[in-house]
N, C-alpha and C positions, 0 to 999 in steps of 0.2 A: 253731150253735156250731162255732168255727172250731176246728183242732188247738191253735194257743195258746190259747184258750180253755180248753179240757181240761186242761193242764197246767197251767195258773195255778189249775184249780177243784180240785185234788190236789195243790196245791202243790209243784208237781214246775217244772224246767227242762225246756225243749226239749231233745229227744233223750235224756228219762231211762229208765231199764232197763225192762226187761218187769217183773224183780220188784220194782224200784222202783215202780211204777206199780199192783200190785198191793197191795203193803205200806201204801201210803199211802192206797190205796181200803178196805183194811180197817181201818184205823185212824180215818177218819175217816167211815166208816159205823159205827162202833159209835159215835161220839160224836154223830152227826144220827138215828140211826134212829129213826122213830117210834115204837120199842116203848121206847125207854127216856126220850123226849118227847114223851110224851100229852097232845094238844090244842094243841100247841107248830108253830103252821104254819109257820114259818120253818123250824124245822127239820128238817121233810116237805120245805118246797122245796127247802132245801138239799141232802137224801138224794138228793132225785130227779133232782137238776144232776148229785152226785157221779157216780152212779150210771151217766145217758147219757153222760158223760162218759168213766167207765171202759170202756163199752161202745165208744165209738168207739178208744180209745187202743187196748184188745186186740184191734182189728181191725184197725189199720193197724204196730202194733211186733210185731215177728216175738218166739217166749220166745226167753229167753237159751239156752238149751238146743239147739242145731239142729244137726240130721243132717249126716251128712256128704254134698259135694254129690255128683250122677252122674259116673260115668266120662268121660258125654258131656255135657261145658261147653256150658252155654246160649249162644247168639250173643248179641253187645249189643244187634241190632235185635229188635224183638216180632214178630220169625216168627211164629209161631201165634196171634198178636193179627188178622192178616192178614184172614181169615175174617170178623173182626165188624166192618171198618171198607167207609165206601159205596165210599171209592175207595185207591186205593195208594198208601201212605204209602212215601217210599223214606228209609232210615234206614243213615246210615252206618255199615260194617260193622268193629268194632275186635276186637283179640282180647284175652280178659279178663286182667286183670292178676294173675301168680302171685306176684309178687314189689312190695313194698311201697317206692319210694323213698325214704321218710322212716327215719326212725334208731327205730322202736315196734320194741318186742321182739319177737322172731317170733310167738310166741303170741299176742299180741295183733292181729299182723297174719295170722294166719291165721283168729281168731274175727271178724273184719271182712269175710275175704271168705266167709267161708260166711255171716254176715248179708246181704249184697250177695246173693248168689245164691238163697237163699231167698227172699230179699223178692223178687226178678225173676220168682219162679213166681212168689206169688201176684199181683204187680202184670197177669203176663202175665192170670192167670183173671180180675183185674176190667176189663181192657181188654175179656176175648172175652164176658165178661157184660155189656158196656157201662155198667159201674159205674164212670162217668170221674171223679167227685169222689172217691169211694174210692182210685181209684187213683192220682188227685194228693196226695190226702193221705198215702196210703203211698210215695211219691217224696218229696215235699218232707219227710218225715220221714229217710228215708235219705243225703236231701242234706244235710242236718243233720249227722248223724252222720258222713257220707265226703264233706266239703265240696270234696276238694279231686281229688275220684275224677270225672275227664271223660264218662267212660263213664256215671256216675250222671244227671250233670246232661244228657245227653243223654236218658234213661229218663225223666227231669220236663218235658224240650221237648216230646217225644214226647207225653207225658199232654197235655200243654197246650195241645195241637195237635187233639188227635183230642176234648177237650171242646170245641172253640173250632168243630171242624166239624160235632157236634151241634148246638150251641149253633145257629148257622149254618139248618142242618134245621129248627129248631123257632122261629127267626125270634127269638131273643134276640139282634139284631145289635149292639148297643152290648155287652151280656155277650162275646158272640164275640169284637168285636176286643181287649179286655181279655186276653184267653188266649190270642189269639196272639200277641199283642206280647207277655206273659210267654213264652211259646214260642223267640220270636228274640233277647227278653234273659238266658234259661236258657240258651242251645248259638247264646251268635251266630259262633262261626265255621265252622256248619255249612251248608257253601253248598247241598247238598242241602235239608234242610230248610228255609234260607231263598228257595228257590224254589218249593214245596212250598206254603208261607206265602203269597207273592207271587200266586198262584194260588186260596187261600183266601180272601186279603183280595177279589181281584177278582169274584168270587163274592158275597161279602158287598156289595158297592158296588153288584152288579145288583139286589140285592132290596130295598137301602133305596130 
């Protein structure tokens, strides 16, 4: 089950609220649950789709609710992702945006980048756990929502890069070249990265 997936089974849009997401899983587990459709198997399946479904949405949409960021701004590269990958990913290094070019009202564009930086820690902890499908679905969710934030679509090349070199390890070479060529169509004017890539694909060509 893909992330659309999930939100079409909660009838929700891409890139809808944490409470939105939650509101509409409560509402529509009391009308599938099996205690109030006894014997009713469709509606056991239905509960059980809603249900993995919820489970994956509350794990990749940060709550509406979020802290305020640290004093010390995270870089845009996955610093401390470093550690869990086999070799050195070099990730162009930009400084985070405080100030929003578009005309959103400041409150608006201040609850935008405290969701951006939250979601960056957790994205960083599924990189260092090597949870790389987690942690592309919690980027292409925030590219969603900051479609037009550079810096973001670069944190999705990134993902797409470092599944595509697992992928690679574990000899799924048709999967692999799939995720890097999303990788250089996310951040293609990342000349860094698209050498990085050119480097992985030639890897991938020695093992088929």
């Amino acid at each position: 089950m893909d992330l659309g997936d999930c939100y079409r089974l909660l009838g929700l849009r891409s890139g809808a609220s944490f409470a939105d997401i939650k509101a509409s899983y409560r509402r529509l587990a009391q009308q599938y649950h099996p205690d109030i459709n006894p014997g009713d198997k469709k509606a056991k399946d239905k509960f059980i789709a809603l249900t993995e479904a919820y489970k994956i949405l509350i794990t990749v949409v940060p709550p509406d609710e979020i802290a305020e960021p640290s004093e010390s701004t995270p870089n845009s590269g996955f610093d401390d992702a470093k550690a869990a990958r086999p070799e050195k990913v070099s990730v162009t290094k930009t400084t985070p945006q405080q100030k929003s070019t578009t005309s959103k009202p400041p409150n608006i564009v201040e609850i935008e980048q405290r969701l951006k930086w939250k979601t960056y820690e957790q994205l960083q902890r599924f990189l260092q756990e090597r949870r790389f499908p987690q942690a592309i679905a919690l980027a292409e969710a925030l590219v969603d929502r900051l479609s037009q934030d550079a810096e973001v679509h670069q944190w999705l090349a990134v993902a797409y890069q470092l599944w595509g070199r697992e992928l690679i390890a574990t000899n799924q070479l048709l999967k692999a070249r799939i995720y890097l060529k999303k990788a250089l169509k996310t951040d293609p004017h990342n000349k860094t990265l698209w050498g990085e890539v050119q480097r992985d694909f030639q890897k991938l060509e020695q093992n088929m």
